[in-house]
N, C-alpha and C positions, 0 to 999 in steps of 0.2 A: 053387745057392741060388735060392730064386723071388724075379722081381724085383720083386716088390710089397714085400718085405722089404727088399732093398738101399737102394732110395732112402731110406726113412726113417734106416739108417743110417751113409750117405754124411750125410744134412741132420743128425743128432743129431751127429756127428762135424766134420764143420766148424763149428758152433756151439761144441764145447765145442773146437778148436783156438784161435777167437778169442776166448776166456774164458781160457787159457794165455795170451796174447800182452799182457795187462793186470794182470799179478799182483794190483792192485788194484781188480780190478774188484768185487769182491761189498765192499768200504768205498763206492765210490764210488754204487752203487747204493742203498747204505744212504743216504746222503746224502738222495737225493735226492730216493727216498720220503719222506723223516720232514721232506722240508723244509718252511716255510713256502709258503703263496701267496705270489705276485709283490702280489696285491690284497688281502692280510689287512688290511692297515689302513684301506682302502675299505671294508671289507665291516665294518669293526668301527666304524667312524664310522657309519656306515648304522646298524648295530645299539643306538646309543647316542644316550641321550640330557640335558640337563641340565636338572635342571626346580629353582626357584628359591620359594623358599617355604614348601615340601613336607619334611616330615622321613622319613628313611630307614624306618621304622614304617610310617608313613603310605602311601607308596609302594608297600611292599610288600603291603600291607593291597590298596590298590587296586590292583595289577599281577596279586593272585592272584581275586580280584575277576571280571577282564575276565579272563582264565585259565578260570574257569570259566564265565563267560557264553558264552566260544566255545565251548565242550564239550569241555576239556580236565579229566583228572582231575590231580588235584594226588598225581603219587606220592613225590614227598621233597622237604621243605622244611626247612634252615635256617636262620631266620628270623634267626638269633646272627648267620650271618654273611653274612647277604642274599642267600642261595642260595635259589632253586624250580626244581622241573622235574614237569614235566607230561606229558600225553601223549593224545592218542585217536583211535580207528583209525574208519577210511573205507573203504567200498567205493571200490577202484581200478579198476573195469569198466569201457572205454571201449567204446562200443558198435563201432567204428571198428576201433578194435586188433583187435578180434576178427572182425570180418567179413573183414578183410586176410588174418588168419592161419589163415580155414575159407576162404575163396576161393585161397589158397596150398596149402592142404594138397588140394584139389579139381584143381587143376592142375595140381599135380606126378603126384597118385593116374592125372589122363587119362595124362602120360606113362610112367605104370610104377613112378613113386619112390614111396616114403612117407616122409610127414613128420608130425610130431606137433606140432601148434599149440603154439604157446608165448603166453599174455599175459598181462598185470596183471589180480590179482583183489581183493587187501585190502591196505591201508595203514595202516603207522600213524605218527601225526603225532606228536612229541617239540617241546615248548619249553622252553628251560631258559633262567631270568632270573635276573640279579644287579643285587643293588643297592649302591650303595656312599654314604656320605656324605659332604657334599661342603662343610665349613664347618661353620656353626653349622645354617643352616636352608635349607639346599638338598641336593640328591641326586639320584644320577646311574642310569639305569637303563639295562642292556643285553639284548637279548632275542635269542635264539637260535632259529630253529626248520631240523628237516630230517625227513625220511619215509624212512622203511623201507618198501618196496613186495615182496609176495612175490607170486610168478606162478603160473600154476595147476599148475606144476611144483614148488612147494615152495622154487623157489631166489627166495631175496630179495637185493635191494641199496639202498645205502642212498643218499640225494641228498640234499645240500643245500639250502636255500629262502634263497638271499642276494641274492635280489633286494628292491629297496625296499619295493616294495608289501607285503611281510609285517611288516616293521617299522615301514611308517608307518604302517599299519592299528591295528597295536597301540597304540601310541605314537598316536594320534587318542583310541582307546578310552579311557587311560588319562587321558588329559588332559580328557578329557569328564567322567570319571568326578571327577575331582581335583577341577574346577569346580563340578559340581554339590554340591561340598560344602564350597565355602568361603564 
């Protein structure tokens, strides 16, 4: 047998030995995927916020408002139960990714290998807000965003945007917006 063959399965053969050795292992893995974040409740404080005055109408009026001022299209909203989700795509070309990845594929080509560049070319941006209300005359708003990025191979992946600055951004707009109209 040629050994370019064996070793692959010697390696597929001890992997699936140590998958026997945990009868439970394909539950436990379930686990662990479908788990929550350790920081989901961080990341959803960050995401929310309470505004005092504002009625749940109103809100949403303004949250889809500053939605489309940033150039997001509004593709399902609703409004019954304070649901928006939006969306709009970006060129993802960093000039940098790509010169990495022709100066890679250049020095491999000197030694003999070939490699076929891989980089970010289109994005697209997804936010999706809820509103809830909060008393008589307050309401609470949460806002979501993450990007789908596909590469000039066709294969995309998806990232989430949980850092502050996307949600305080928004949450400034929106609050600008509220003021200017009370």
């Amino acid at each position: 047998m040629n050994k370019t063959l064996i070793r692959p399965l010697i390696l597929t053969a001890f992997i699936l030995s140590g998958c026997a050795q945990d009868p439970d292992w394909a539950n436990t893995a379930a686990l662990e995927i479908g788990a929550p974040r350790i920081d989901a409740a961080q990341i959803r404080d960050r995401q929310t916020i309470m505004l005092s005055g504002v009625s749940e109408r109103d809100l949403l009026i303004e949250a889809t408002q500053v939605l489309q001022d940033l150039g997001f299209t509004i593709e399902e909203s609703a409004a019954r139960f304070g649901v928006l989700a939006g969306s709009k795509d970006r060129d993802a070309t960093e000039a940098g990714q790509v010169a990495g990845q022709i100066a890679l594929m250049i020095g491999l080509a000197l030694l003999g290998a070939q490699y076929n560049p891989v980089y970010d070319t289109d994005q697209v941006i997804r936010a999706t807000l809820t509103t809830n209300p909060v008393g008589a005359s307050d309401a609470s708003l949460r806002v979501s965003f993450e990007r789908i990025v596909t590469n000039n191979q066709g294969i995309s992946r998806a990232e989430e945007l949980s850092a502050a600055e996307f949600s305080s951004g928004f949450f400034d707009q929106v609050r600008a917006g509220l003021a200017g109209k009370g």
